[in-house]
C-alpha positions, 0 to 999 in steps of 0.5 A: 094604307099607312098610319099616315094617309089614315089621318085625316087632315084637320084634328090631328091631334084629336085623332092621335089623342083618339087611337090612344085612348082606344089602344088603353080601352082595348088593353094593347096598353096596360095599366102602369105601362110605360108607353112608346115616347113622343119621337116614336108616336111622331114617326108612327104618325107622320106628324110634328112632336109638337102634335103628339105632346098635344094629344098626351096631353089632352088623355093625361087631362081626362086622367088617363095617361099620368105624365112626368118629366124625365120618367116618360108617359105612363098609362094611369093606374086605376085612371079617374076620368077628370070632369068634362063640360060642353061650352052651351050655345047661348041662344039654346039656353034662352030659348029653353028659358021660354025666351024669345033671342035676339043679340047685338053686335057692339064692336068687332075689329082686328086689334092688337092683344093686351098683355093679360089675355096674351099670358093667357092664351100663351100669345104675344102682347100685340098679336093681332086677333079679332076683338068683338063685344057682344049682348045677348038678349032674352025678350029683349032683356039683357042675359049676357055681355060677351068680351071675346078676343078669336084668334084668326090662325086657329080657326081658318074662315072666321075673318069672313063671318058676318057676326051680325047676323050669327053669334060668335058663341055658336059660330065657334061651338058648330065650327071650332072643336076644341081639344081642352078649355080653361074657365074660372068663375068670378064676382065683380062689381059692373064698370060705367061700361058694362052696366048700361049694357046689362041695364044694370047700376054701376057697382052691382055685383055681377056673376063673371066668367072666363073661359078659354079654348084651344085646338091643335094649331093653338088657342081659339078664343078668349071671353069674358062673359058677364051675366045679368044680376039675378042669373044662376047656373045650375050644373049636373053631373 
């Protein structure tokens, strides 16, 4: 069997960011060594340049390869693992809280993309993507408003789910794996549109979040999750 037929045929570059990484635990790669260059990876796999620059990128992420122009890709010198997280199910962390879970689905249409979200999602303004707003509820009570923007091209099917009766949020978590995320954590005042949806007042001050994901085809989503006052996240480590 070659290198090729070994890959399977979604994730390649999970599964090349994978044979890497097992190639520096198992010290066939060393410390400061300089490694094979995207052009000879890509041959070795049978795959797009484009697919191993993904997979360099995710190791050099958890800071396991240190990458820099011009110098080449090297295996990191007393490598740090950089903090990981795991995108939680919403309905999980309500019903944890001893609440019973409900969601409504407000709006879900295929519309054009607004200029901030393509920068980014490293899109076009105007690509088409599957726009939805939804509130998650814990005995009945608003927790969450979720703004999300899904890219149809990165996961295959998604136009087909029925997000009425099954969140986005854990459609995406069970169906879409991702390679790398983005999120930053904001305050902002509620708007006349997201204050009756959290049964709150205009102008109280909101916990937000931004988070993005993206695969090997390219970005998944985009949401902007708005939480009920009075909401904290606690992290471990």
């Amino acid at each position: 069997m070659t290198e090729r037929d070994a890959i399977p045929a979604g994730g390649k570059a999970t599964y090349i960011a994978e044979e890497v990484r097992r190639r520096i635990i198992e010290k066939e790669w060393r410390q400061g060594d300089r490694i094979p260059d995207e052009t000879e990876l890509a041959t070795e796999f049978g795959v797009a340049r484009a697919t191993v620059n993904k997979a360099l990128q995710l190791l050099a992420e958890e800071g396991l390869l240190d990458r820099r122009r011009r110098a080449g890709t090297r295996v990191a010198i007393n490598p740090v693992r950089k903090a990981t997280f795991s995108i939680p199910i919403v309905r999980e962390q309500i019903e944890a809280a001893g609440l019973s879970y409900s969601h409504r689905l407000i709006s879900q249409s295929r519309s054009p993309l607004p200029a901030q979200h393509a920068e980014r999602l490293g899109l076009s303004t105007g690509d088409i993507l599957i726009h939805l707003r939804a509130v998650h509820y814990g005995d009945r009570q608003p927790f969450q408003l979720e703004d999300r923007w899904i890219n149809p091209r990165a996961v295959p099917g998604i136009e087909d789910v029925d997000f009425h009766h099954l969140n986005a949020n854990e459609w995406l978590v069970r169906n879409a794996p991702y390679l790398r995320a983005d999120l930053n954590f904001s305050a902002c005042n509620a708007g006349e549109h997201d204050a009756p949806l959290l049964d709150t007042k205009p102008e109280q001050a909101l916990l937000i979040l931004n988070r993005t994901t993206w695969n090997d085809v390219g970005p998944i989503t985009t949401v902007r999750l708005a939480f009920h006052p009075g909401y904290t996240m606690a992290a471990t480590t």
